[in-house]
Structure formats: structure tokens, C-alpha cells
N, C-alpha and C positions, 0 to 999 in steps of 0.2 A: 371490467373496462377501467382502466387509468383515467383516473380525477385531472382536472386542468393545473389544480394544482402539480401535483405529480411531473403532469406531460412539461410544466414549467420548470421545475426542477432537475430533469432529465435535460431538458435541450441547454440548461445553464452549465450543470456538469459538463456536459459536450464541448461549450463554446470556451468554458475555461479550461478545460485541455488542452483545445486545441488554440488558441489566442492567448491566453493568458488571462487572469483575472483583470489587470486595471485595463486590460484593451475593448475590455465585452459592453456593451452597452443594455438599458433595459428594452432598448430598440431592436436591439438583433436577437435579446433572448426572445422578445415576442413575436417577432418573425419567422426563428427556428420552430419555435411552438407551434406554428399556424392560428397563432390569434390574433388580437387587436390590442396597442400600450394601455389603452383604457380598461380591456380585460385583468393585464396581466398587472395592472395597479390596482385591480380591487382586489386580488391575491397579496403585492406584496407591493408595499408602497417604493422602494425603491430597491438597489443592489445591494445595500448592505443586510436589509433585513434577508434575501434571497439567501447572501453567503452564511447568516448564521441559521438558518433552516438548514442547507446542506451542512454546518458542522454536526447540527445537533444531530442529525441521521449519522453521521458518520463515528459522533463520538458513540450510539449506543452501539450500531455496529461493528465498533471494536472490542466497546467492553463485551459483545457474545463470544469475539475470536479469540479473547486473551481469557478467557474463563472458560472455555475449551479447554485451552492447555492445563489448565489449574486444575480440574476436574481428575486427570490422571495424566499427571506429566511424566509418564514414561518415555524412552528415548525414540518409542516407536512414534509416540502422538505429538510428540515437540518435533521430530521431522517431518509428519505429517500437516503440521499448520501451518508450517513454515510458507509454502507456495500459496496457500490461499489469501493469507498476510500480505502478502506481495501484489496480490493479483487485487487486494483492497486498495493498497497504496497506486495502483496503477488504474484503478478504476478512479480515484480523487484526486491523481499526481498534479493538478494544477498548486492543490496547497501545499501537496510534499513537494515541490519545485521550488517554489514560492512561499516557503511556510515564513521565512522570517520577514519579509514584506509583510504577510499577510498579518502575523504577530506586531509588529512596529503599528501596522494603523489599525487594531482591533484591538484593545488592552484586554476586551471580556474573552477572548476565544485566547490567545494569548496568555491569560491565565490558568485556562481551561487545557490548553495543551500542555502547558508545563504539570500541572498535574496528574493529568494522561501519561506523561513523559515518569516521571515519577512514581507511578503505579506500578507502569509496563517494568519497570527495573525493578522493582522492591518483587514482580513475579517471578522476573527471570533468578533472583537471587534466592526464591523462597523453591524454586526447582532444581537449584543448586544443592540447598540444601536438603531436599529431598532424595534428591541423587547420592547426596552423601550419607547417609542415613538408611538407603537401600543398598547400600555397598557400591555402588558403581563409580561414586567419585572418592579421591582422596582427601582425606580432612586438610583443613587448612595450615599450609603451615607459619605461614606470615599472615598477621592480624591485616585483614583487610582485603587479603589479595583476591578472595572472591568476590566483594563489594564491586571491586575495580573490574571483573571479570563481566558480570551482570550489565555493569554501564557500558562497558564497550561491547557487547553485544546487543545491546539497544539502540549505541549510535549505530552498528552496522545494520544492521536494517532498517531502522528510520531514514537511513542516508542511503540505501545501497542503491536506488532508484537516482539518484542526482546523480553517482559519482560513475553508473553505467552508463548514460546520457553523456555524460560530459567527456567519457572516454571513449565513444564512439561517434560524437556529435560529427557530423561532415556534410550539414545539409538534411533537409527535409522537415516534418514538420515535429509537434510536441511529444507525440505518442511515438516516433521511431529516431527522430532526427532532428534534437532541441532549437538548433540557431538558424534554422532557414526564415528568411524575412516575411511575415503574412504577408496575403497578396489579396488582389480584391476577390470578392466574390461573385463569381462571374453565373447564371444561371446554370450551364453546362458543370462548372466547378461546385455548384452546391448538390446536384445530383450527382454527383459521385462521391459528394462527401456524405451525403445522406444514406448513401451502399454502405460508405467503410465504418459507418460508426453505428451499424444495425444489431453488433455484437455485445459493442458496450451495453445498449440500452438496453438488449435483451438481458445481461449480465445483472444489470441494478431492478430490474422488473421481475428477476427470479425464474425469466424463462432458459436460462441456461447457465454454463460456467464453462472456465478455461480449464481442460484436461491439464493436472498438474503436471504431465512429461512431454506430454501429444503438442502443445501448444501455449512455449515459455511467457509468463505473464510480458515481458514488454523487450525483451533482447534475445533473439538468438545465440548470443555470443557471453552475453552477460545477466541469463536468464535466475530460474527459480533454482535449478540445479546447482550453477556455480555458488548461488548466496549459500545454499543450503553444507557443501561441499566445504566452504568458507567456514561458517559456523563450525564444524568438526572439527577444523584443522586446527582453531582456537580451543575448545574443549580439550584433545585427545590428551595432551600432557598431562591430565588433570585426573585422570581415568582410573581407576584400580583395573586390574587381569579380569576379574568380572564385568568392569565397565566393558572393555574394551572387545570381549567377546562379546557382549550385548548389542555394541555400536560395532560389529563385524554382519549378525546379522539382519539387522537394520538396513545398512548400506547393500549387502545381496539382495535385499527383498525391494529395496528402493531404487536403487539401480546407482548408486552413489560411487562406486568403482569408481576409477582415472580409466579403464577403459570402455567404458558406456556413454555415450553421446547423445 
């Protein structure tokens, strides 16, 4: 059975997806919760302690995804994390929305992400070079040009969740449709929203997950498979004849074609 704690940190993730962070109150997290503000203050005394609870969960459950890959960064296992990466980022997107707000008035998590941020690319570059080293990338020929390759494949996934949102933003709400205005919440509108967001919660409680092709973490259109497709198309240059048959049948087994949908 889920601790009150827990049930409190679920229905916070929830409401800052869906509202944003500086819109959520300790009032409505404790009414999502179904408990009472005197409860949910002897758990946390206010919402700043709440958001660094949810970073701290969130930072260890990166360092499990990003040492996944490190464990054997083969081309098959780095396309393989790729979508679950995604479907983290979209289970916390209020802070990947919001992270430099969220950095400007938190200097300790702020610090904590730039470090995060600087880990995640000292991986991708240590998979680089591993890849070159198993024959499948080209060594370098300009001092530095993998360094530079590693960061920008850090910002593209650290970003790839903002810049899908923003180029399909046209209404509706955080999780499909960034700039629709909240609206109040109406008894009728909080059970349906209590339907649509039975996934997520199941998702952070470990009772399920988003099939990585069945059901693109947060965009039909600019889902797991286009980042993943993206990713390639920065790499392939880089590739030796061995890479490039490697990363041929990767993409058959993955369904990574231009003509698979």
C-alpha cells in the first residue's frame, strides 16, 4: 500500500504537470491527495521542501538510466534507453518545461542539475569513445569535435520535450498542448482529470510503463522514435563501414526505417 507520503508526491508531480509549478498551491496538493493541509504539513512543511523530495527521487532515478547505458553502451542499448529517457522526462516535464525557473529560484538543485548536466555528457562522450575503440566510430579528426558532439546530444534530449511542445503547441493542456489557459476546476472536470492521469501514476508506482513504439512517450508526431531517428542522423557521419552496418541492423530490429510509422 502507498505511504501518505508517496500518495503526496504523486498527486504534486500531477498538479505540476498539469498547472505548472509556481501555479500549485499546498492547498490543492492536499486536496488532490485526499487529505487534510495539517496532514500534508506534518509530511512537508511547505512546497519548496515537496519540490526538493521530488528532485531527489528523480535525480537517483536518472543516475539508474544513465548507468544503464554505461554498463554496455552498445548501439543496440543506447537505442534502447533512448525512449525510456524520454518517458522520464515526461513523467517530471514540469521541471524539464520550467527547469531554468526552477534553477533561478533554487541555487541547491540548480547546482545539482548542472552537475547532472555535466555527468550526462562526460557519458555520452565516454560512449563515444568506446564506440571508437570497438571499431564502429571514426577517430577524431579535429581536436575536440567529439567533446562538441556529446554536448549537443545532451542538449538534444534535455530539450527535445520543450521544443516538441512548442512546435505543436495550439491549445490544450501541459502534457499534449503547452499554452491553453488553466481553467477552474469544476467537480465534473476533476473526475475526468482523475481518469486521464491514472497512467502516469501507475507509471511512478511501478505498476506499468509506456510501450516504447505502442505509445510515444508525449507527441504522436514528435514522439520517442523521431528523437531516437534524430540522434542517428547526428552520429551516422561519424560511423566507420562496421559502424554503419551495426547501426543498419539496429534500426531493422528497432523499426527506425523512414518507412515505419
Amino acid at each position: 500500500m502507498i505511504s501518505t507520503k508517496d500518495k503526496i508526491l504523486l498527486a504534486a508531480v500531477d498538479l505540476f504537470n498539469d498547472k505548472g509549478f509556481v501555479n500549485v498551491t499546498l492547498r490543492d496538493i492536499a486536496a488532490d491527495s485526499g487529505i487534510s493541509p495539517g496532514n500534508l504539513a506534518y509530511h512537508f512543511r511547505n512546497k519548496d521542501v515537496v519540490l526538493l523530495e521530488i528532485y531527489e527521487r528523480m535525480d537517483q532515478e536518472l543516475a539508474e538510466r544513465v548507468s544503464n547505458i554505461r554498463r554496455i553502451p552498445s548501439f543496440e542499448n543506447i537505442d534502447y534507453e533512448i525512449t525510456p529517457f524520454l518517458e522520464f522526462q515526461h513523467k517530471y516535464r514540469f521541471f524539464y518545461l520550467d527547469a531554468l525557473e526552477v534553477c533561478r529560484a533554487y541555487p541547491e538543485i540548480a547546482l545539482r542539475h548542472r552537475e547532472q548536466g555535466l555527468q550526462q555528457i562526460a557519458a555520452i562522450r565516454a560512449v563515444i569513445q568506446y564506440s571508437i575503440e570497438r571499431g564502429n566510430m571514426l577517430p577524431e579528426r579535429v581536436s575536440g569535435t567529439y567533446d562538441r558532439l556529446a554536448h549537443t546530444v545532451w542538449m538534444l534530449y534535455s530539450f527535445w520535450l520543450s521544443q516538441a511542445l512548442i512546435l505543436r503547441a495550439s491549445g490544450g493542456d501541459r502534457s499534449e498542448k503547452p499554452f491553453k489557459k488553466p481553467q477552474r476546476r469544476t467537480q465534473h472536470s476533476m473526475l475526468e482529470r482523475a481518469s486521464a492521469k491514472k497512467t502516469t501514476r501507475q507509471m511512478m508506482e511501478g505498476e506499468g510503463s509506456i510501450a516504447a513504439e505502442q505509445q510515444p512517450a508525449y507527441s504522436p508526431n514528435l514522439g520517442a522514435r523521431e528523437a531516437r531517428r534524430t540522434l542517428w542522423t547526428m552520429v551516422l557521419p561519424y560511423l566507420t563501414a562496421k559502424g554503419k552496418n551495426n547501426f543498419e541492423t539496429v534500426a531493422q530490429m528497432h523499426g527506425l526505417s523512414e518507412g515505419n510509422t
